[in-house]
Biotite code that builds the C-alpha atoms (Angstrom):
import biotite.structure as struc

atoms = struc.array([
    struc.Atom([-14.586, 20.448, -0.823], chain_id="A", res_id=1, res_name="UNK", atom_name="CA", element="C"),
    struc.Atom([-10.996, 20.554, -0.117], chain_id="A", res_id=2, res_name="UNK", atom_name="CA", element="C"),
    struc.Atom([-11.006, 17.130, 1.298], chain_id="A", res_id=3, res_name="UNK", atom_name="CA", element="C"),
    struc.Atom([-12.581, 14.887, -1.549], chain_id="A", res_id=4, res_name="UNK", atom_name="CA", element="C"),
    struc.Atom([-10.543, 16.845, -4.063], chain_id="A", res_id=5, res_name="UNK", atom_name="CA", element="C"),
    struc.Atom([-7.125, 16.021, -1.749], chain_id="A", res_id=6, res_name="UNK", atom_name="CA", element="C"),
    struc.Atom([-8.640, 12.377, -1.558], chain_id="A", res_id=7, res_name="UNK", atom_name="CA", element="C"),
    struc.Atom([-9.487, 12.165, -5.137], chain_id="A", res_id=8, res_name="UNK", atom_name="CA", element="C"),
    struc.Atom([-6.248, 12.970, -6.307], chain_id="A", res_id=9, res_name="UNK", atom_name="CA", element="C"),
    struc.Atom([-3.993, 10.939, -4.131], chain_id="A", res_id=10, res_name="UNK", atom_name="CA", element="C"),
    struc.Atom([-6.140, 7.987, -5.781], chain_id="A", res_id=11, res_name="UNK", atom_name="CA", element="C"),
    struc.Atom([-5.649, 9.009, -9.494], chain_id="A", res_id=12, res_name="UNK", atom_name="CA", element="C"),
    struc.Atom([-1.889, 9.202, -8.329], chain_id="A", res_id=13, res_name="UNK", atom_name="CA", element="C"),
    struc.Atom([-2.106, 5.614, -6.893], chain_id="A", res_id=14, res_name="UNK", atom_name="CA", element="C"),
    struc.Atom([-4.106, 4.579, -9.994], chain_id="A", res_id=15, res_name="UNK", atom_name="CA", element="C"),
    struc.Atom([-0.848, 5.870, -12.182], chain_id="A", res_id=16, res_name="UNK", atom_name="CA", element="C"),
    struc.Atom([1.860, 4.466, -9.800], chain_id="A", res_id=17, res_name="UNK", atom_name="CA", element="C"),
    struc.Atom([0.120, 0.687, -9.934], chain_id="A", res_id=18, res_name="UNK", atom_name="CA", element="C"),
    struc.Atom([0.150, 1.644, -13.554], chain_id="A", res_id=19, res_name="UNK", atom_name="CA", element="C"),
    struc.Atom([3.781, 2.022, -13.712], chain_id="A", res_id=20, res_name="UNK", atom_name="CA", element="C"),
    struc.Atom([4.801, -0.105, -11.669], chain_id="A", res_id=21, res_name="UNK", atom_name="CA", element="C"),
    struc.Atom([2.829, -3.119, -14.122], chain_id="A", res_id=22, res_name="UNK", atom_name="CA", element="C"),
    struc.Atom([4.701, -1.479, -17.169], chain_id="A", res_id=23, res_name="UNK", atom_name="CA", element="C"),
    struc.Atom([7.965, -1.919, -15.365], chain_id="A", res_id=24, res_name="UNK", atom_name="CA", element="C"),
    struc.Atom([7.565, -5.374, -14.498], chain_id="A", res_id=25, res_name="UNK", atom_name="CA", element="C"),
    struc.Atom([5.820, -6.057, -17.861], chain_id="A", res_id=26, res_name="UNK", atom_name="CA", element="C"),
    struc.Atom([8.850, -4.637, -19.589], chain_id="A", res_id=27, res_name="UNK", atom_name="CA", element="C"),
    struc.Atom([11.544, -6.349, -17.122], chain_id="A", res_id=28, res_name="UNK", atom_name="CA", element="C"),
    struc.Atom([10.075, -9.967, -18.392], chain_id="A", res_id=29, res_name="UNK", atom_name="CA", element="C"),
    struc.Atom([10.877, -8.811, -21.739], chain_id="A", res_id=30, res_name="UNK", atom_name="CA", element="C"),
    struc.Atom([7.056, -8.297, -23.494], chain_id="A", res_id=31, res_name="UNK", atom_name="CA", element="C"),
    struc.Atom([6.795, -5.902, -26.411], chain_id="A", res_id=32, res_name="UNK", atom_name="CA", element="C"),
    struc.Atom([7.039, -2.464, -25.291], chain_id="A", res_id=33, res_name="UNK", atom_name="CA", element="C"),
    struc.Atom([3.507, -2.170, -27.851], chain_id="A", res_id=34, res_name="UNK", atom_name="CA", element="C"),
    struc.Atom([2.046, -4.136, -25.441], chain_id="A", res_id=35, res_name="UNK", atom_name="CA", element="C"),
    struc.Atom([3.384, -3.295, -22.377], chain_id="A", res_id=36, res_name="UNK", atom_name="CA", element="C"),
    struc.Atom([2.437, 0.784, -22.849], chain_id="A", res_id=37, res_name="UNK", atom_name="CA", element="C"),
    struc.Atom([-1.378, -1.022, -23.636], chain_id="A", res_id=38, res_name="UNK", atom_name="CA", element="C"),
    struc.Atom([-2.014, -2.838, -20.308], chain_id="A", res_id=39, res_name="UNK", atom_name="CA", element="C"),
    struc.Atom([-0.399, 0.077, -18.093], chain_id="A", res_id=40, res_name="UNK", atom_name="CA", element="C"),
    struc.Atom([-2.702, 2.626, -19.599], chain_id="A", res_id=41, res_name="UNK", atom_name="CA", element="C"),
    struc.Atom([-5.670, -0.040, -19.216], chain_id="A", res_id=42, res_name="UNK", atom_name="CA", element="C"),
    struc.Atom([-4.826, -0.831, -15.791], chain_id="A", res_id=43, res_name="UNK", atom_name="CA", element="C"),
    struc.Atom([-4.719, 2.593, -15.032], chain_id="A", res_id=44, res_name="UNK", atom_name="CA", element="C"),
    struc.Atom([-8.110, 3.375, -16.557], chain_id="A", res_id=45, res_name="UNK", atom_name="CA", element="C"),
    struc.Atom([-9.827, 0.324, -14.877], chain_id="A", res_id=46, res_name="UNK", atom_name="CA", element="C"),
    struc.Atom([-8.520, 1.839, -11.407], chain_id="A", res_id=47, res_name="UNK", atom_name="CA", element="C"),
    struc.Atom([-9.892, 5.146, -11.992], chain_id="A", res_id=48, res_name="UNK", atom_name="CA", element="C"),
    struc.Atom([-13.400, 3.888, -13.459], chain_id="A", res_id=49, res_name="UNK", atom_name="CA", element="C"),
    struc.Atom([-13.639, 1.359, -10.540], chain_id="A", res_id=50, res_name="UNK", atom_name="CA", element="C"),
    struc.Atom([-13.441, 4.266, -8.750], chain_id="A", res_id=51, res_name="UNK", atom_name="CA", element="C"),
    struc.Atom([-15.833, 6.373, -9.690], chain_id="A", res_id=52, res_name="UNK", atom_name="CA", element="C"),
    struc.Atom([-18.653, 3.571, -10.756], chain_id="A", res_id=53, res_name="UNK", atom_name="CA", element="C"),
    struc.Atom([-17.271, 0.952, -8.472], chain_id="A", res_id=54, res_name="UNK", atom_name="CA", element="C"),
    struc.Atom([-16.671, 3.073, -5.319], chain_id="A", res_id=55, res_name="UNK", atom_name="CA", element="C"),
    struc.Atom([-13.429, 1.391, -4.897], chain_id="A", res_id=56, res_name="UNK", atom_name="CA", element="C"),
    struc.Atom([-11.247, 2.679, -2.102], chain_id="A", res_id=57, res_name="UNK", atom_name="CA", element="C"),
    struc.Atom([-7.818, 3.165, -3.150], chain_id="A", res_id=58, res_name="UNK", atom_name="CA", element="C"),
    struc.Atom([-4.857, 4.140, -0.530], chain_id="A", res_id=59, res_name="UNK", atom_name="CA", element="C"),
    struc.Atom([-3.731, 7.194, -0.846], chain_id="A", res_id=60, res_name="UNK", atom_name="CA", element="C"),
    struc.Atom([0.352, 8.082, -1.455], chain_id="A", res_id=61, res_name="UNK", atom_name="CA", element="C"),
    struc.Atom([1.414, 10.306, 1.618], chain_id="A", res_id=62, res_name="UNK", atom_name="CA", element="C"),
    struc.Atom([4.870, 11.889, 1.416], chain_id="A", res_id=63, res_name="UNK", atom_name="CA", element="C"),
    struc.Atom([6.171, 13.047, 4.175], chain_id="A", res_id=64, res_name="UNK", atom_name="CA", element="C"),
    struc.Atom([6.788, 16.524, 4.562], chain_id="A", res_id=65, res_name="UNK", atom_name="CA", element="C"),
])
């Protein structure tokens, strides 16, 4: 059980780092912030729900340690 939890959440946090990294670059070409916050969160949500109904294989983050 360990395992898929582990696995689970390294792909929520590579769900939220795509997610940030499209609100960065969103926000560096100068789009309203409004709208910018909007596709982050959605991108992040599509991510997750792909998945969970989509079975969509996400890499994991690793930090080294």
């Amino acid at each position: 059980m360990t395992a898929s939890v582990t696995a689970v959440g390294g792909t929520c946090g590579s769900a939220v780092i795509a997610g940030i990294a499209a609100f960065l670059m969103l926000q560096a070409v100068r789009m309203p912030r409004r709208w910018v916050s909007h596709w982050g969160v959605l991108l992040i949500v599509a991510l997750r729900m792909g998945r969970i109904y989509g079975r969509w294989h996400l890499p994991a983050l690793q930090l080294p340690g």
